[in-house]
PAGU-656373 format. One record per residue (C-alpha): residue in three letters; x, y, z. Coordinates in steps of 0.5 Angstrom, whole numbers, plus 500, padded with zeros to 3 digits. Example, Ala and Ser with C-alpha at 12.3 -4.5 7.8 and 13.67 -1.06 7.14 Angstrom:
REM residues 2
ALA525491516
SER527498514
END
This chain:
REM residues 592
UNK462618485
UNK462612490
UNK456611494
UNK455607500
UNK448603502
UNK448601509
UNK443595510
UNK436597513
UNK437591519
UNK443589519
UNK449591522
UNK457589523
UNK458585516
UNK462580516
UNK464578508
UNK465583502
UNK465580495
UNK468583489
UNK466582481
UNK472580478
UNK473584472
UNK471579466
UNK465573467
UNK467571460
UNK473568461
UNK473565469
UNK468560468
UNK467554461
UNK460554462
UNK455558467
UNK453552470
UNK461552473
UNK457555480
UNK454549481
UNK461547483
UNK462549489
UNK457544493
UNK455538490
UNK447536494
UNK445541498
UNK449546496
UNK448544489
UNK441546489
UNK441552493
UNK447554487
UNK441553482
UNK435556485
UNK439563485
UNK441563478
UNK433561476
UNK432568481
UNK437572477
UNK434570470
UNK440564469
UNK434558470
UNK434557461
UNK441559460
UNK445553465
UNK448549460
UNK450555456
UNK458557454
UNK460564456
UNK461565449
UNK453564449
UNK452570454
UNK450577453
UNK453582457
UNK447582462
UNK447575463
UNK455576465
UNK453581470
UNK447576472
UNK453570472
UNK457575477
UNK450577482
UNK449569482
UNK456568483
UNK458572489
UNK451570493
UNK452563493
UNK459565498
UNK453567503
UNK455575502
UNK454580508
UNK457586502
UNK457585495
UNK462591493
UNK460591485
UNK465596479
UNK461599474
UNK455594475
UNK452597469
UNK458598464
UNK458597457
UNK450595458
UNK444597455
UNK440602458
UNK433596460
UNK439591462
UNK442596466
UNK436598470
UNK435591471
UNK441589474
UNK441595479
UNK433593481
UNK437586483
UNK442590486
UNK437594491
UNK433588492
UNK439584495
UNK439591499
UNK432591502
UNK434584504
UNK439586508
UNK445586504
UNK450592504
UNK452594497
UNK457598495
UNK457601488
UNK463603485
UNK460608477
UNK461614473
UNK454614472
UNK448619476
UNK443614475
UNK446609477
UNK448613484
UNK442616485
UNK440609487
UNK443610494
UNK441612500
UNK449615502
UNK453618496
UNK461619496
UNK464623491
UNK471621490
UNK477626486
UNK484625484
UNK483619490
UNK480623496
UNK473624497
UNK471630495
UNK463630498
UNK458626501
UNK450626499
UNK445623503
UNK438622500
UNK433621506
UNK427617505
UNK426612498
UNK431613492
UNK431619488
UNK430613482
UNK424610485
UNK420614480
UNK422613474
UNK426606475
UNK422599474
UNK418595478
UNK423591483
UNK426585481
UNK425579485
UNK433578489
UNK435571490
UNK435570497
UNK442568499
UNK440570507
UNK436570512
UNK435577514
UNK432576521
UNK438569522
UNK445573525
UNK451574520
UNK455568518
UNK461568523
UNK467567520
UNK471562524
UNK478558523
UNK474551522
UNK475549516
UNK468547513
UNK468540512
UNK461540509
UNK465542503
UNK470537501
UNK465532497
UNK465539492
UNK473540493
UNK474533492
UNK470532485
UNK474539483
UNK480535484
UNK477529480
UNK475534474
UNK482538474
UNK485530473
UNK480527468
UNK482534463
UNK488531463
UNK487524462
UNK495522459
UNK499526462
UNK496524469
UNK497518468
UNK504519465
UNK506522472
UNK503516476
UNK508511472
UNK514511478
UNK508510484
UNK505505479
UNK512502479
UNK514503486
UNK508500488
UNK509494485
UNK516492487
UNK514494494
UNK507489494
UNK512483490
UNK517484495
UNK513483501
UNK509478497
UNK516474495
UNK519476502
UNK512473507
UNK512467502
UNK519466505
UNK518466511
UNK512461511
UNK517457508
UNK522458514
UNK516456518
UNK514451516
UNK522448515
UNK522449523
UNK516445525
UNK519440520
UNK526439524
UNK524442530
UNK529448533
UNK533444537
UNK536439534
UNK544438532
UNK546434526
UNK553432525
UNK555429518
UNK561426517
UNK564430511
UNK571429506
UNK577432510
UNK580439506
UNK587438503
UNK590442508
UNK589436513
UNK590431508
UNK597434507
UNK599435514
UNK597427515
UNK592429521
UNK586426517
UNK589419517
UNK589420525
UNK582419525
UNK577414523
UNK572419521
UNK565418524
UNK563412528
UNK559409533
UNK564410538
UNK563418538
UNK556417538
UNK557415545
UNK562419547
UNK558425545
UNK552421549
UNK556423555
UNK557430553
UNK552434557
UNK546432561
UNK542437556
UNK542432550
UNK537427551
UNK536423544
UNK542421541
UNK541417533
UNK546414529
UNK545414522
UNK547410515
UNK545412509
UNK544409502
UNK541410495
UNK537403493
UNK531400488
UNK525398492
UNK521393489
UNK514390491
UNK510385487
UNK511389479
UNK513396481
UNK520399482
UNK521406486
UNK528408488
UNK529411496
UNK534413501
UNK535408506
UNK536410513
UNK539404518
UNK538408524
UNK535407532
UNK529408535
UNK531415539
UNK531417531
UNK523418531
UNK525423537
UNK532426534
UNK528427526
UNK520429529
UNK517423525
UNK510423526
UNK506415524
UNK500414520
UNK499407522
UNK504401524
UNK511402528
UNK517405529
UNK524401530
UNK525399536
UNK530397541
UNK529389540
UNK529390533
UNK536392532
UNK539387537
UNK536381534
UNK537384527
UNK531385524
UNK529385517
UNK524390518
UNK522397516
UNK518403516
UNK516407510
UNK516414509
UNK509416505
UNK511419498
UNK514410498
UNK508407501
UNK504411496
UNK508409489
UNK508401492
UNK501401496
UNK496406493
UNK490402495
UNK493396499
UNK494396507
UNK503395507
UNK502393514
UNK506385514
UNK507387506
UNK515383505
UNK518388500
UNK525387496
UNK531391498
UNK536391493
UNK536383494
UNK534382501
UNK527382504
UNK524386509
UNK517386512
UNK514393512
UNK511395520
UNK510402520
UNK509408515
UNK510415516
UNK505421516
UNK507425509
UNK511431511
UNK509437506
UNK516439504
UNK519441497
UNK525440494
UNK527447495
UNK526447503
UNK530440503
UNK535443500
UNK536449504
UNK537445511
UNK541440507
UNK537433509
UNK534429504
UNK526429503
UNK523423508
UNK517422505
UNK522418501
UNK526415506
UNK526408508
UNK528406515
UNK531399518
UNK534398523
UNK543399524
UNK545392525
UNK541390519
UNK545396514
UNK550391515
UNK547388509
UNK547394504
UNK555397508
UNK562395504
UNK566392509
UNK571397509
UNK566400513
UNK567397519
UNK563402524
UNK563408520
UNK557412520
UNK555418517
UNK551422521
UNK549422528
UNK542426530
UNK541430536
UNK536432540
UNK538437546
UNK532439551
UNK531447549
UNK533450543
UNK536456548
UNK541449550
UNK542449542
UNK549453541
UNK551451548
UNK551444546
UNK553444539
UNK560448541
UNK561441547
UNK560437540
UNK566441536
UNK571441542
UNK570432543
UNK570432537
UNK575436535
UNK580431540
UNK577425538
UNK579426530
UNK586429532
UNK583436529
UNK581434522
UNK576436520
UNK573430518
UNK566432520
UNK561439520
UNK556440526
UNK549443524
UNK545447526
UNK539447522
UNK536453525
UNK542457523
UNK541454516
UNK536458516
UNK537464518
UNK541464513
UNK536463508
UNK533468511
UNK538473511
UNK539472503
UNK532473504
UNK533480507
UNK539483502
UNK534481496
UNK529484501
UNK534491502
UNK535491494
UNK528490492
UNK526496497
UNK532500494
UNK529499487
UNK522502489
UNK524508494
UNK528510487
UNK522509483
UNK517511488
UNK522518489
UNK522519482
UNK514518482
UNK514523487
UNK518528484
UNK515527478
UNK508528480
UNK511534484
UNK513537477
UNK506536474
UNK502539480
UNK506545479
UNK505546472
UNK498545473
UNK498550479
UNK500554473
UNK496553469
UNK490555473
UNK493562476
UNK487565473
UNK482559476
UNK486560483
UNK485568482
UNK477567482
UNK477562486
UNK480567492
UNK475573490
UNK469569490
UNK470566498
UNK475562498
UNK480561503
UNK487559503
UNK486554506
UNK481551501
UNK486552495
UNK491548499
UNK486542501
UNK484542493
UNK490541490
UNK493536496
UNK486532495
UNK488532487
UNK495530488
UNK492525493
UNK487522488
UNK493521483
UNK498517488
UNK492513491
UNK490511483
UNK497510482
UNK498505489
UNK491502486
UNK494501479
UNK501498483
UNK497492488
UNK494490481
UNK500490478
UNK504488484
UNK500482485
UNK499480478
UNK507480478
UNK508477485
UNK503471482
UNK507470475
UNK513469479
UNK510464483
UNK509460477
UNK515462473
UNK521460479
UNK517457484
UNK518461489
UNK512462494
UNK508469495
UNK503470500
UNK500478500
UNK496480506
UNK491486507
UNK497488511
UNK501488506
UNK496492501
UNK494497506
UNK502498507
UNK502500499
UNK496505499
UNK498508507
UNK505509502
UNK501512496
UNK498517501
UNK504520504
UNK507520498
UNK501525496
UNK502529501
UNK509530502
UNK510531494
UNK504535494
UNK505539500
UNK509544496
UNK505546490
UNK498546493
UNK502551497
UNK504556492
UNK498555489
UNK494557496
UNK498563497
UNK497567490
UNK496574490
UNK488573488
UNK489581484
UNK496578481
UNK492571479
UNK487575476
UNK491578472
UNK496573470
UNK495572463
END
C-alpha cells in the first residue's frame, strides 16, 4: 500500500525529496552534510543530525553505521534541503522492529510540524500510521482508506520522538525562484577545493600548460615593457626631431661606375647648402670625430673627440652640469678649449673642480671650461641609434680639429647634425636632404641620412616579432592547458556521476552542479596563472641578468595573466560542468 499524509497547516508544498536507495555508499563519512554550508548553514546541519540521534556518530564511516542510523543519515539529509514533502521508499526496510518504530516516530513528528510525508511500504504497520491510505495493484490504485482522528498506531507505538525542526510551521513555504542562491558559494567553493586536494597530482599535472603559458606570457610582456622604457628613454636622449647625416664608403657599384670620385664626400659646404634648404631646420652642426688618449696629471682614459659648433649643444640635447659650451668666439679664434663629457670628467677629476684644469689631447694642450650632465645610457641603447656614448665624448671647437685631421682632409667632415623645428617636419626634411645631396655628390652614395626615430622604430619592431613569437608559444601552451584541463574535468565528472546523482536528489539544481565544477576548474587555472607569474617573474629577472636585457611587469601585466587564467577556466570548463549538470539523477544514481 501507499498512503498519503496531508500536512495539519500547511498546504500547496513547494519541494519534494527522495531517500536515495543506499546511504552506505553516497557519503565517506556522516558528517559529509555538513557540507552543504559552511557558517551558519553548518551549524543548522549539525543540530539536526544531533536531533535525529547522529550527535555521538559524526565522524563515524558509513561502514560504522547500523542500518537505523543509515536511515537517520537519510532523514537528517533530506531536511537540511528545507523540504515541504519527504517522499520515503521502504523507510523501515531490513530494520528491526524497535528501530523501525523509531524511524516511523521521526517521520510523523516532521508530519505534525507541517511536513507532507508520503510512505511508500509493504508493511500494515507501517501504513497504519497515515491518516489517508492507497492501496496500489499491477501499478493502478486499487482503493483508498481514510482513518479519522489520531492514527490506528497511536495505541501501541512508542512515545513521539523529538522531529528536528527544519522549519517554521507558522513561517510561509520557501519560494522556489530562479535566483541563484549566493549564500551557497563558500560550500560550493570549499566542495571544489576539496574534490581538487583528492587529487593532489594529477591536478597538478593537468595545470602544467597554464603554469607555462603564463610564464611565457608575464616574461614577454616583461622583456617587451623593458624595451619599450628603453625606446623612451633613447627618444628623450636624441630628441624626436632631429636628422644625422654620416658620411659613409660608397658602395662598389658606384665605385665602378666613377660617379664616387665625382664627389668629395661630406663637407662643410654641404653643411651650408642644406642650411638654406628649408626654413624648417633650425640648427645645423658640422662634426669631426676622432678616437684619442687623454691625459691629466698620472691617469690616461681613452675618449671620442668631437670638434663640432656651439648649435651642436642644440642639434645633440646636451645638458651642462658646471661650466660652458663652445661658443662661436672660440672657433674663430681657434681656441684650445674643451668640454668634457661626464663618465671623462669622472675618470680625471673625481674629487677635484675640472673648470680651468689644462689636460693633454694627444700632444697638445687644452683647458677644460665646461662638463656635460651624465646621460644614463647603455651601450646597447648607443648601438641601437648608432652614436657613440657622450658620456665619453670630449668636445673642441672645428677650427682647432685641425690639429687632430690628416691633411688629406681638407674640409671633409663626417657628420653634419641636424634640428628641425617639430618632429611632424622630421620626414619632410629629411627627404629636401636626400634630394640636395644627391645632385651636390652626383648621385653617389657617399653618405646615409638618419633619422634616429626610425632606428627606433625598428628597434621596436624586432621587438614586436619577438613579441609575435613569444605570444604564439604560450597561446599553444595555454591551448594545450586548456584541452588538458578540459580532459580531466571530464574525467572527474565521471568519476563522480554517482556524487553528481545524490547531489540532484537531495535539492541540488542544475545550475548548482554547473557553477560547482566551473568553480572547481576556475580554482585549477587561477592556481596555475598564480604558479605561472611566480615562474614568470622569476624567468623574467633571470634573464635580466643573464643577457642584460631590461624587464619591468606592472600590476597591469599580472592582473592580464590572472584575467587570462580565468577565461581559460570557464571557456575550458564550460563544457564539462555542463555534462555534469545535465545528468539524469536516476541514471547517476544508478551508474556504477
Amino acid at each position: 500500500p501507499l498512503f498519503y499524509a496531508p500536512p495539519n497547516a500547511q498546504t500547496n508544498p513547494v519541494a519534494e525529496e527522495k531517500k536515495p536507495p543506499s546511504a552506505r555508499r553516497q557519503f565517506p563519512y556522516v558528517r559529509t552534510l555538513l557540507s552543504n554550508a559552511r557558517h551558519t548553514e553548518t551549524d543548522r546541519a549539525q543540530k539536526i543530525a544531533e536531533q535525529v540521534g547522529l550527535g555521538n556518530r559524526l565522524h563515524h564511516r558509513p561502514s560504522e553505521l547500523s542500518g537505523g542510523e543509515m536511515q537517520r543519515v537519510a532523514i537528517a539529509r533530506a531536511l537540511v534541503t528545507h523540504p515541504r514533502v519527504i517522499l520515503a521508499d521502504e523507510p523501515t526496510g531490513n530494520l528491526d522492529s524497535h528501530t523501525g518504530q523509531e524511524i516511523m516516530a521521526i517521520l510523523r513528528a516532521l508530519h505534525q510540524q507541517g511536513h507532507t510525508i508520503i510512505v511508500v511500504t509493504h508493511e500494515q504497520s507501517v501504513a497504519a500510521y497515515a491518516e489517508r491510505v492507497l492501496f496500489l495493484k499491477d501499478g493502478r490504485i486499487e482503493r483508498e482508506a481514510r482513518v479519522p482522528g489520531k492514527h490506528h498506531a497511536e495505541k501501541t507505538a512508542p512515545p513521539t520522538a523529538e522531529a528536528p525542526q527544519s522549519s517554521n510551521p507558522d513561517s510561509p513555504p520557501t519560494p522556489v525562484t530562479s535566483r541563484f542562491p549566493t549564500h551557497l558559494l563558500p560550500a560550493i567553493l570549499y566542495t571544489a577545493m576539496h574534490g581538487i586536494l583528492l587529487h593532489k597530482l594529477r591536478s597538478f599535472l593537468s595545470i602544467l600548460g597554464i603554469v607555462f603559458g603564463i610564464a611565457a606570457i608575464i616574461t614577454m610582456l616583461a622583456i617587451g615593457a623593458g624595451a619599450k622604457q628603453e625606446i623612451i628613454e633613447q627618444i628623450a636622449l636624441l630628441g624626436t626631431n632631429t636628422i644625422s647625416v654620416r658620411a659613409v664608403e660608397p658602395s662598389e657599384d658606384h665605385v665602378a661606375r666613377g660617379t664616387a670620385q665625382l664627389s668629395q664626400g661630406l663637407t662643410a659646404t654641404d653643411m651650408q647648402r642644406l642650411a638654406q634648404v628649408s626654413p624648417l631646420i633650425h640648427y645645423l652642426a658640422p662634426v669631426r670625430e676622432f678616437s684619442v688618449p687623454v691625459h691629466y696629471q698620472q691617469q690616461t682614459v681613452q675618449a671620442t673627440l668631437i670638434a663640432t659648433t656651439a648649435d651642436y649643444a642644440y642639434t645633440a640635447n646636451l645638458q651642462l652640469r658646471r661650466g660652458r659650451f663652445l661658443t662661436a668666439a672660440d672657433e674663430r679664434e681657434v681656441q684650445r678649449v674643451c668640454v668634457l663629457g661626464a663618465d671623462i670628467q669622472q675618470e680625471l677629476f673625481a674629487f677635484t673642480n675640472p673648470i680651468g684644469a689644462m689636460i693633454k689631447i694627444r700632444q697638445d694642450w687644452f683647458r677644460v671650461i665646461g662638463v656635460l650632465e651624465n646621460k644614463d645610457v647603455d651601450q646597447k641603447q648607443i648601438s641601437a641609434i648608432q652614436m657613440t656614448n657622450v658620456n665619453k665624448q670630449v668636445y673642441i671647437p672645428l677650427a682647432t680639429s685641425a690639429l687632430f685631421a690628416p691633411p688629406e682632409m681638407d674640409d671633409r667632415i663626417h657628420e653634419i647634425s641636424i634640428r628641425v623645428d617639430s618632429p611632424d617636419h622630421v620626414d619632410q626634411v629629411a627627404q629636401l636632404i636626400r634630394t640636395v645631396l644627391t645632385r651636390l655628390h652626383h648621385g653617389a652614395d657617399d653618405y646615409d641620412v638618419i633619422i634616429p626615430r626610425e632606428l627606433l622604430k625598428q628597434s621596436q619592431q624586432a621587438q614586436e616579432v619577438f613579441n609575435t613569437v613569444m605570444g604564439s608559444i604560450a597561446g599553444i601552451s595555454l591551448l594545450v592547458g586548456g584541452i588538458g584541463i578540459m580532459n580531466i574535468m571530464l574525467a572527474t565528472v565521471t568519476e563522480r556521476t554517482r556524487e553528481i546523482g545524490i547531489r540532484r536528489a537531495i535539492g541540488a539544481s542544475q545550475r548548482m552542479i554547473l557553477l560547482q565544477f566551473l568553480l572547481e576548474t576556475l580554482v585549477l587555472t587561477l592556481v596555475g596563472g598564480g604558479l605561472g607569474i611566480c615562474l614568470g617573474i622569476g624567468g623574467a629577472y633571470v634573464i635580466s641578468i643573464l643577457v642584460a636585457w631590461r624587464t619591468v611587469i606592472s600590476v597591469q601585466t599580472v592582473l592580464l595573466a590572472f584575467g587570462i587564467s580565468a577565461v581559460i577556466g570557464i571557456v575550458f570548463g564550460l563544457y564539462p560542468a555542463s555534462q555534469g549538470a545535465s545528468m539524469d539523477p536516476i541514471a547517476a544514481l544508478r551508474y556504477e
